[in-house]
N, C-alpha and C positions, 0 to 999 in steps of 0.2 A: 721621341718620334712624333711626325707630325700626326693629325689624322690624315691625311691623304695616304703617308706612308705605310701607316699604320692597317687602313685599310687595303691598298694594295696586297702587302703581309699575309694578311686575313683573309684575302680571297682566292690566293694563293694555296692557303694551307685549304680550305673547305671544297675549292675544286676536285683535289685531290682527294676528298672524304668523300663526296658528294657520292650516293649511291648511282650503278649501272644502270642503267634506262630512266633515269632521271633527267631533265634537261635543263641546263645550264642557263637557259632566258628564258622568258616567259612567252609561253605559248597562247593566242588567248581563241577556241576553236572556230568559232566563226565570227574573227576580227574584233573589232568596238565595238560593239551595241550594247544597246539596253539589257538590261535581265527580260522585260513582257516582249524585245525585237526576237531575245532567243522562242522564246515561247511558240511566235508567233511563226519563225521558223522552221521549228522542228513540227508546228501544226499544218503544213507545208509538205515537208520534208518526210515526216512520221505520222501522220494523222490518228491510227491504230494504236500504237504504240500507248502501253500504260503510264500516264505521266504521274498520274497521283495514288495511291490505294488507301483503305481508306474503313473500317469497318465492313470488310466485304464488298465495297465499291469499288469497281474501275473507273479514272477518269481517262478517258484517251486526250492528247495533245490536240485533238482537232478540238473536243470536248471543253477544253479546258481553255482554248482560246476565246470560243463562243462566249463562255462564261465571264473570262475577265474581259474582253469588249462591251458586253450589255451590263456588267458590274461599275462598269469606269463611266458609260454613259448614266447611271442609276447614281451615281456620287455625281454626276455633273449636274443633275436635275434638281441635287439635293445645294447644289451652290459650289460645290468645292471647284478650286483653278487654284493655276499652277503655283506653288511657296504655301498652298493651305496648309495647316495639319490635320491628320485624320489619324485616330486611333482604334488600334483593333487588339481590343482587349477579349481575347480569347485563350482556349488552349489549344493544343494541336487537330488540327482538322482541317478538310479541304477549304472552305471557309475563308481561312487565316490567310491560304497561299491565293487566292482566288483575290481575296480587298489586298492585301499587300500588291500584288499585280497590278488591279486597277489603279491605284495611289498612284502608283509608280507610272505608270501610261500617260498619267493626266498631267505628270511632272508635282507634283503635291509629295508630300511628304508624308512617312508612313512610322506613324510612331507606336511600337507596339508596343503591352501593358499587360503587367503580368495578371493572369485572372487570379490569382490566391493572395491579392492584396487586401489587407481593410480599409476600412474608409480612410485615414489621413493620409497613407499611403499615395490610395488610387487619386485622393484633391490636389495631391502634391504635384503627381506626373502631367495630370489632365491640366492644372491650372499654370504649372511651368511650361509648357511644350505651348500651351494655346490652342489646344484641340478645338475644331469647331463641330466635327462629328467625332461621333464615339461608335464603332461596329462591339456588340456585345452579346451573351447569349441571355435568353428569358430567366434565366437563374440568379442573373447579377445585375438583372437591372434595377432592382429596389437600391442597388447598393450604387449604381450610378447614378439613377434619382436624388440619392440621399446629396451627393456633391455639386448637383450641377448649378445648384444658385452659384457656387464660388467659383465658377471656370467660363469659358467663354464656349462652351458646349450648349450646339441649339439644335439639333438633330442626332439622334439616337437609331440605329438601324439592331433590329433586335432579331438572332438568331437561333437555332436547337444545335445537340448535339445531334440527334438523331437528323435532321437535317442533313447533316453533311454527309451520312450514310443513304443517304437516299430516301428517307423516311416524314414523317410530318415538322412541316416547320410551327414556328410560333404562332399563338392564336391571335387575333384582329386584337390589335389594341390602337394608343396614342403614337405609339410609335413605326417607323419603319419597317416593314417585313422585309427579309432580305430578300421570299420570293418576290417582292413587288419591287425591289432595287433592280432583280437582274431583269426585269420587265424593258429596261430603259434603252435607248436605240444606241447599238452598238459604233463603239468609239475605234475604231482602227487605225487611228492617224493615233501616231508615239509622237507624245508632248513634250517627254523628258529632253533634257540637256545631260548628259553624261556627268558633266562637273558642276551643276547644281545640287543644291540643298537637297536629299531626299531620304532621311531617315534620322531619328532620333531615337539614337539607343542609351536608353539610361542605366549609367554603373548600376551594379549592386553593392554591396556591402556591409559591414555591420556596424559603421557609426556615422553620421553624417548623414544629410539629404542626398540622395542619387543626383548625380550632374547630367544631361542631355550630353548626346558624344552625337557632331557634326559627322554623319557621312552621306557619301556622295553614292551614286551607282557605277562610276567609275572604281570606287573603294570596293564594292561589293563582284564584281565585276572582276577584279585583279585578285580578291581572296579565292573565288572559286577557281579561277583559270592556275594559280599559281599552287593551289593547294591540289589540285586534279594532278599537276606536273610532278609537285614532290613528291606525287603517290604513284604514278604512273599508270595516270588513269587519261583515257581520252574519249571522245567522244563515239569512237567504238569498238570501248572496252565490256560495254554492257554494263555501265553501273548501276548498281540498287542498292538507296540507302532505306537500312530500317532504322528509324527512327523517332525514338521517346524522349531523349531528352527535350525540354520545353523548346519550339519554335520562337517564341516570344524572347529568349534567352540567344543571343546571338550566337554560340557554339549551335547551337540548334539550328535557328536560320544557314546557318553555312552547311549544314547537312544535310538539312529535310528542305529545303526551299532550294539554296543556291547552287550548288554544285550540280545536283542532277537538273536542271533546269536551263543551267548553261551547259552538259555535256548531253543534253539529249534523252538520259535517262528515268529513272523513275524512284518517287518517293515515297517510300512505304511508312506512313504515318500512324503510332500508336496513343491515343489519346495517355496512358500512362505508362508505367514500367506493370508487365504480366509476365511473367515467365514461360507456363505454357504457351502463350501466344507468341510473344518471340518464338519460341521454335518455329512453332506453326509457320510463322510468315518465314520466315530465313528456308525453311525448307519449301513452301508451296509459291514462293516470290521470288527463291531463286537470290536472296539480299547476297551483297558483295563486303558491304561497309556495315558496319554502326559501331554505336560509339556510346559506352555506358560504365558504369561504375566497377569496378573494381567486386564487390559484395552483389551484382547483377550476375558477373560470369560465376560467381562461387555458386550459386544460386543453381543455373542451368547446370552446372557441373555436379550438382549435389540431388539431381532430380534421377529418381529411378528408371523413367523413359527418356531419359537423354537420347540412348542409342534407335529409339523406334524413331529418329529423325536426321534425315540427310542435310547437313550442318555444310557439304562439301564446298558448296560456292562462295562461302562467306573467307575470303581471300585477305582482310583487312578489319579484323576486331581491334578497337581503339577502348583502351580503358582509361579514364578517371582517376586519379587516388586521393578520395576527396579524404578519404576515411582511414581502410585498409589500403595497404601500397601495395603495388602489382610487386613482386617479385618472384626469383626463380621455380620456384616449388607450385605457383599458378599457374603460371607459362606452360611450367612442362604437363600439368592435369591437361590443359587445354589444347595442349598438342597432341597427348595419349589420346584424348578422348575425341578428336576433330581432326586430327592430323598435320603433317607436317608443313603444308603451305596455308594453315590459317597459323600467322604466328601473331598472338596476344601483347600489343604495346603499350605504351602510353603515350597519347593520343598527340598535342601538339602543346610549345609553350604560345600563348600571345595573351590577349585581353580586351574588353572591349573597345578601346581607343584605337586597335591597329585594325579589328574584323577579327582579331586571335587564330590565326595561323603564319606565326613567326617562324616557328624553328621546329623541325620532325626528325625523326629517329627512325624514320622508314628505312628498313631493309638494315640497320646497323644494329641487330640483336644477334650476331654472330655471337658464340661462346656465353651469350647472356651480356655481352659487353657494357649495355644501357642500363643493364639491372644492377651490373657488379661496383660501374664506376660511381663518384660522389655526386647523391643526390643533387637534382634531380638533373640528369641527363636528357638535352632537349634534342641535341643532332647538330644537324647543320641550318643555316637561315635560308626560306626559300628563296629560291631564283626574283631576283626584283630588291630582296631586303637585304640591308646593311645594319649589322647588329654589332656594338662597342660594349668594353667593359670602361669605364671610367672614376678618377679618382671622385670620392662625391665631394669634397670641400672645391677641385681647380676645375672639376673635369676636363682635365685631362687623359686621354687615353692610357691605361694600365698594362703592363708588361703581360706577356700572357700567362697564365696560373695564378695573377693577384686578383683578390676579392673588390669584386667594387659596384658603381652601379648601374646595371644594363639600361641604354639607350640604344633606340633604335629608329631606321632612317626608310620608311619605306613607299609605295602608291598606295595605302590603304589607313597610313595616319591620318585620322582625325584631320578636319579642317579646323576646330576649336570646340571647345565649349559652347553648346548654346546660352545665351545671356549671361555668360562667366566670363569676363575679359579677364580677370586676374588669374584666375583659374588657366588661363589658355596660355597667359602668359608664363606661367610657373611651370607649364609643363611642353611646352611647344619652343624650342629654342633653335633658331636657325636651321628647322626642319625637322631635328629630332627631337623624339617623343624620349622625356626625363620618364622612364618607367616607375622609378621607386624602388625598383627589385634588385636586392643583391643577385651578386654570381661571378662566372667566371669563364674566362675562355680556355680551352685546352690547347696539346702541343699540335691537334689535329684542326681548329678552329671550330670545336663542339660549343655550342654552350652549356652550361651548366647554373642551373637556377637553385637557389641556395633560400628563399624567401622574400616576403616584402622586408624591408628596413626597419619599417616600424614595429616590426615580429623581432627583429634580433635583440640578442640577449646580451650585455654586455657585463661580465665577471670579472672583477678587479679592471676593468678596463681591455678583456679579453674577448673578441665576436663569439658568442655561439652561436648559429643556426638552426632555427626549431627544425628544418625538414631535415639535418643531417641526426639530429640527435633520434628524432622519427624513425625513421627508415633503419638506425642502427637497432633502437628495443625492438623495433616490428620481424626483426630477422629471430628473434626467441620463438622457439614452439610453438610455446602456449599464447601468445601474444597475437589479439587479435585485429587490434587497433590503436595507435598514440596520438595525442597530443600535446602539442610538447609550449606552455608559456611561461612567460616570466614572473616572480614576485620580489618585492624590496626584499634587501638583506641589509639589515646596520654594517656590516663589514665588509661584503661583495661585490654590492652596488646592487647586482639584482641574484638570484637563484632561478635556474630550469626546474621547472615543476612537469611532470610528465600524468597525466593522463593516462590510463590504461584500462580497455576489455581485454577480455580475456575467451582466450578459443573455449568453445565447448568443451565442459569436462575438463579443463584447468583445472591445478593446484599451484600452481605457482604462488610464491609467496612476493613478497615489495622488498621483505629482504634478500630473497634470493634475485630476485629483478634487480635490486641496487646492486650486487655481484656481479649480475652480468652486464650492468652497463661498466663499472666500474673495469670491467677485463677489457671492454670494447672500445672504450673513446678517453681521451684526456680527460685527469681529475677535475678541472673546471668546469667541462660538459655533463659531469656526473647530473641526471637531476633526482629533486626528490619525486620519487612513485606513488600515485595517487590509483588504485582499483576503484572503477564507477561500471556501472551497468550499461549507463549508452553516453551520450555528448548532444548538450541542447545543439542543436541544426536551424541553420536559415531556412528560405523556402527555396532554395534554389539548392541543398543536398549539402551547405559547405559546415562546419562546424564553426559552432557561433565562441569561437575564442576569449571575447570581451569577458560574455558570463563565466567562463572558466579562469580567468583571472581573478576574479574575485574571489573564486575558492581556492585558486592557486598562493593568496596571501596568506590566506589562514591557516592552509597545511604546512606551508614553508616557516609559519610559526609555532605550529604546535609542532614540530617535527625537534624530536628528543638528540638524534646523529643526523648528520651531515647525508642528504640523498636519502632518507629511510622516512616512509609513512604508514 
């Protein structure tokens, strides 16, 4: 079948899946513009209206405009025009959305940087991207001092967190105050071009330099509008997102910056993950959305004053399973305890190349259906994106229910790699973006995400999948969390080595765990069980794999029976 055919097929069967009040194109709420045109706006339109919150702060939309106008003229005084780069290495705070705005006004480019880097790290991003200012807070600037001979960094605007609460900024020094940026005469005239250069979001990962990912504000623009539509959210729906995951982190950005900012609404902003405080804000903010870990909602569910807080609004809890996987038995605590129209999902598939809202599973937790089917159940692809399973030696388009590897075709792919031609070439091919990730399409046109490639496990020549062998131990009791990678075998080619916590107050044995894999999944998928107390972690919440490899060789060698440690 050709692709065209292929695709016809496909969107055939997903219309059909497509959830009720979902729409079928992409809606975008007040036409083309800019993300700072929306702003500007609803500061128009809404002027009252809480755009930011914030440590106890309000910022209203009128508020917020003022700021990012005399913010954009304060970078223009400092040199910046339009194709600059400007980095804002902070963590979440008004702040962040405030310089990310301005950038973006001036048509310049806004490259955020994670503040929990070390030095080689942060010279990496600063010195690849070509930052010529850097916005930072008075805590980290010895540590941007320490890089700036190696980068083309010549102004430094140095900020507090208490700042951004409304409280003292940073004292007189060498560098920029931010209160003396927003001093600057206000810039009202939008520089940007839609399908210009204006963001450099750099991968994460755990081996390799992070690569610059080309997007546009047309990209940014199409993720909020399309990802608002899969949700059945519009601009007056009353959205409130709360939200901690990192803003610097573009699942972040699309939550706490884009989405409420293009639909009008308001961004409840947590400098980190608090538990009481989440309640607090979801009850006294009235939040609709957020979007957090897995071991986040166990947390709120496990709190003795859960019930002294009205959870009612929160309409759209998205979870993570970076760690522990969402399934049935959490769902349902969190429906007992919050009721039946907050139903607890998993959140979206995509990645930083596409803006990462591909595929949603909104409203399709009927009978637990996303939980029940083979990991990881993603839904349908939103309105706008065309998503393939492909052979990966021809690619060629794969019949549906064969494994192979998802590309996908959408307005939010990457324009390329920054200063990576090779790189953009390996992965940019006549429009689709080559993911890397196994998976698969269903007989309804769902996807189904199965792992990166270079995670799969290959047993006398047989696929395992870490997330399905995952998601099978995590359904045990006592089982609190898996990871599941590879190690050589002289006669296999390689062995599944699993990773395991264990729930509070386990007994569980590796030998009774190798039983119950053993009942669960094909004797090839069998793997050996390793009990650890936690899983070294990135900084970004993921488990660090690589290191687990290492010790996954060793047990798979000392291991006496076949699956048993």
């Amino acid at each position: 079948m050709t692709f065209d055919a292929h695709l016809v097929d496909l969107r055939s069967r997903q219309e059909r899946s497509r959830p009720p009040g979902t729409p079928r194109q992409v809606r975008y709420p007040l036409g083309e513009l800019t993300i700072p045109a929306h702003v500007a706006h609803w500061a128009t339109h809404r002027p009252d209206q809480a755009a930011v919150v914030f440590e106890g702060r309000t910022i209203t939309y009128s508020e917020l405009e003022g700021e990012i106008s005399r913010a954009a003229g304060g970078l223009r005084l400092l040199g910046v025009r339009p194709g600059d780069r400007v980095a804002i290495h902070l963590p979440n705070c008004p702040q962040f959305v405030i310089a990310m705005m301005a950038v973006l006004r001036l048509g310049a480019v806004h490259v955020p940087v994670n503040p929990m880097f070390k030095e080689t790290e942060l010279q990496h991003e600063l010195a690849d991207s070509g930052a010529s200012v850097v916005v930072t807070l008075d805590d980290l600037l010895p540590l941007v001092n320490a890089v700036r001979g190696d980068c083309a960094v010549h102004r430094v605007v140095v900020t507090t967190m208490a700042e951004g609460a409304g409280g003292a900024g940073a004292r007189p020094s060498d560098q920029v105050l931010w209160s003396t940026l927003l001093q600057g005469d206000p810039v009202n005239d939008d520089l940007a071009d839609l399908d210009a250069l204006a963001a450099l979001n750099y991968t994460g990962g755990t081996t390799g330099l992070p690569k610059g990912c080309q997007h546009t504000q047309r990209h940014m623009l199409y993720t909020a509008a399309t990802a608002a539509g899969a949700t059945a959210q519009t601009q007056d729906t009353g959205f409130v997102a709360l939200c901690y995951l990192p803003i610097f982190w573009i699942a972040g950005e699309d939550l706490g910056i884009l989405l409420p900012l293009v639909l009008g609404g308001t961004s409840v902003l947590m400098p980190r993950w608090n538990a009481q405080q989440a309640l607090q804000l979801i009850d006294s903010q009235h939040a609709t959305a957020m979007v957090g870990t897995v071991e986040n909602y166990l947390e709120l569910l496990d709190r003795s004053d859960l019930g002294d807080y009205d959870l009612s609004s929160l309409e759209d809890p998205m979870a993570v399973s970076f760690v522990r996987k969402l399934d049935s038995q959490v769902r349902s605590r969190w429906i007992d305890a919050v009721g039946a129209r907050s139903v607890l999902r998993e959140a979206a598939y995509g990645m930083t190349e596409t803006h990462t809202m591909d595929a949603s599973p909104y409203r399709m937790s009927a009978n637990d259906r996303d939980l029940h089917e083979e990991p990881v159940f993603c839904g349908v692809p939103v309105p706008g994106t065309d998503v393939l399973v492909v052979d990966w030696e021809t690619g060629s388009p794969l019949p549906i229910g064969e494994d192979g590897q998802i590309i996908l075709r959408s307005p939010s792919v990457i324009t390329g790699y920054w200063n990576n031609p090779a790189a953009t070439a390996e992965q940019l091919r006549d429009g689709w973006l080559q993911t890397g990730d196994s998976g698969r399409l269903d007989e309804a046109g769902c996807l189904h995400y199965l792992g990166r490639r270079k995670e799969m496990i290959k047993v006398k020549g047989m696929s395992v999948f870490p997330a399905e062998v995952e998601m099978i131990l995590s359904r045990h009791p006592q089982v609190r969390s898996v990871a599941v990678v590879p190690a050589p075998h002289p006669d296999r080619g390689q062995q599944p080595v699993a990773f395991v916590t264990l729930a509070p107050g386990a007994n569980v044995t590796t030998t009774e765990l190798h039983a119950y894999a053993t009942d669960s999944m094909a004797t090839y998928k069998v793997p050996v069980v390793v009990v650890v107390e936690d899983f070294p972690m990135t900084a970004t919440g993921k488990i660090r794999k690589v290191e687990l490899e290492e010790q996954a060789a060793a047990a798979a060698r000392d291991t006496e029976s076949p699956g048993i440690s």
